[in-house]
C-alpha positions as CSV (number, residue, x, y, z in Angstrom):
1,X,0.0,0.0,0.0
2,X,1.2,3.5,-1.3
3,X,1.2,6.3,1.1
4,X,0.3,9.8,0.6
5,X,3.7,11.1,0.8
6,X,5.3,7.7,-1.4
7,X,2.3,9.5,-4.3
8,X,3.9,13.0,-3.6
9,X,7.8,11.6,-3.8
10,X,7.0,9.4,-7.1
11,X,8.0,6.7,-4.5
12,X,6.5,4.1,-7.0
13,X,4.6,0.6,-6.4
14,X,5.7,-2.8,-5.8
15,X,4.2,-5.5,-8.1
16,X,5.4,-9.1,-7.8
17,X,5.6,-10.8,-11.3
18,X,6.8,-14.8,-11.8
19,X,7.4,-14.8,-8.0
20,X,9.9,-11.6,-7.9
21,X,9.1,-8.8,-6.6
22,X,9.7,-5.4,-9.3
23,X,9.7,-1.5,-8.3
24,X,7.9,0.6,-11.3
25,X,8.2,4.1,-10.4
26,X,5.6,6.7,-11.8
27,X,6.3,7.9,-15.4
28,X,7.2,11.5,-16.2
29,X,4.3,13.7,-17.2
30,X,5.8,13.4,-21.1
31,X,5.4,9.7,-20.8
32,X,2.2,9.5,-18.8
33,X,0.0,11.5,-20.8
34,X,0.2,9.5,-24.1
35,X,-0.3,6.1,-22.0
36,X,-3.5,7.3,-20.4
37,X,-4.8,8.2,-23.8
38,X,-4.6,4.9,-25.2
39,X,-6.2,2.9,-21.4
40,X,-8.7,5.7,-22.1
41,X,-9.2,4.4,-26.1
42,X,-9.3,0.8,-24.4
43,X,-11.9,2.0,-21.9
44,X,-13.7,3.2,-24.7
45,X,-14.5,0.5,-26.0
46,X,-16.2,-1.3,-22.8
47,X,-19.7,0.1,-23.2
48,X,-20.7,-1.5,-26.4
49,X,-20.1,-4.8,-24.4
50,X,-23.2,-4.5,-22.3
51,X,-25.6,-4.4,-25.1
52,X,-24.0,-7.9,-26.9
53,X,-26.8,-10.7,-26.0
54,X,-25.8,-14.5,-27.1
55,X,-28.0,-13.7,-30.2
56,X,-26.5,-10.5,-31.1
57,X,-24.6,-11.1,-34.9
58,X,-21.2,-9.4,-32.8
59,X,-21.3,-11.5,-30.2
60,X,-18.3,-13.5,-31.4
61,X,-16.8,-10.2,-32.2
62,X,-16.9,-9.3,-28.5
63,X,-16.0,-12.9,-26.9
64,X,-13.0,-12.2,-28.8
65,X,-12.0,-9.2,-27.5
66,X,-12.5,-9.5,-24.1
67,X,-10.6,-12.8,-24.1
68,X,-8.1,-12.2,-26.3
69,X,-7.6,-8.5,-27.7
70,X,-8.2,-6.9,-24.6
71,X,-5.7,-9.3,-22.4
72,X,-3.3,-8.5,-24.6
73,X,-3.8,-5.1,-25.0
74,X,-3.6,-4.8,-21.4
75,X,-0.5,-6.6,-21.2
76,X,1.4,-4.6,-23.8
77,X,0.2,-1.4,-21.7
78,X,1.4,-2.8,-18.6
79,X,5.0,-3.4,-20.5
80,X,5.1,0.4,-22.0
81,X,4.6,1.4,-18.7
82,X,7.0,-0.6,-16.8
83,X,9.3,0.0,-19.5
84,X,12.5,-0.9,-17.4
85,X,11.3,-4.5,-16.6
86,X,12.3,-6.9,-18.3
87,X,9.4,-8.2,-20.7
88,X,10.6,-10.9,-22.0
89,X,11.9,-12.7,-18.9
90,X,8.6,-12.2,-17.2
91,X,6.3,-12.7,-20.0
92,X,8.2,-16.3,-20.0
93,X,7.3,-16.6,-16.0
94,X,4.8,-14.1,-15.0
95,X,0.8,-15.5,-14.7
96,X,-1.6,-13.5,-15.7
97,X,-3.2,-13.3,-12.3
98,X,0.1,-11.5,-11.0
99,X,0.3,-9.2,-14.5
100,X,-3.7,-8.3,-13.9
101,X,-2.8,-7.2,-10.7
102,X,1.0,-5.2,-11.1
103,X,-1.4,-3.4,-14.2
104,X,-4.2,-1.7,-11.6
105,X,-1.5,-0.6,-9.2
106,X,0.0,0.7,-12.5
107,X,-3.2,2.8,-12.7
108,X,-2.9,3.2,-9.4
109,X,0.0,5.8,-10.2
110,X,-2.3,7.7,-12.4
111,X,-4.7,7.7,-10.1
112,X,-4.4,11.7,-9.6
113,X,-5.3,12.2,-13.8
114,X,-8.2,9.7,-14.1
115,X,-9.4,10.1,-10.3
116,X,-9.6,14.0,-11.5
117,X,-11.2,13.3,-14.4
118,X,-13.9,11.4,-12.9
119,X,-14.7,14.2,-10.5
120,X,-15.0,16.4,-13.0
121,X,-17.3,14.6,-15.7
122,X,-19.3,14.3,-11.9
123,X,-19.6,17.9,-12.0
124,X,-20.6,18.9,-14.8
125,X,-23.2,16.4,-16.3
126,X,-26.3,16.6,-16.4
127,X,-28.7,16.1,-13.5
């Protein structure tokens, strides 16, 4: 668990991938910004999900996203974020139980753009 001041220092996060435990530290604001542009083209995406039934013509379309575009996608995020890692090694040893999880505290340290974001959409929609 991050602590205020570990958000305020760029202290990073601890993830543990293939059994080893990594640091990924916070990426500059040059780096950041691009990255939460594509999770937010990603994101994007989500809604049309709900309104695939089992009869729906797209339905295979959308089984194959979510279990295998979207894993992947998620994974090669992950990577251009932790971009000092070593991918290769822990693609070859890392589950994807333990990459699921180093990727939300990933977005963990954006939390202050998207968590911002969110408060603002809040504000100013409609009521």
């Amino acid at each position: 668990m991050r602590r205020e001041q570990d958000k305020i220092v760029q202290a990073g996060t601890k993830v543990t991938l293939g059994g080893k435990e990594y640091l990924i530290k916070p990426l500059v604001i040059r780096d950041s910004l691009p990255w939460c542009d594509k999770v937010v083209e990603m994101m994007k995406r989500l809604p049309q999900y709900a309104k695939v039934t089992t009869n729906s013509e797209s339905f295979g379309d959308v089984v194959e996203e979510m279990y295998s575009a979207s894993p992947k996608y998620i994974i090669d995020l992950f990577f251009e974020y932790a971009k000092d890692l070593d991918e290769e090694e822990i693609r070859g040893k890392a589950s994807s139980a333990e990459i699921m999880a180093a990727y939300e505290e990933v977005l963990k340290l954006e939390a202050p753009f998207f968590s911002s974001l969110t408060r603002t959409a809040v504000k100013i929609a409609p009521r």
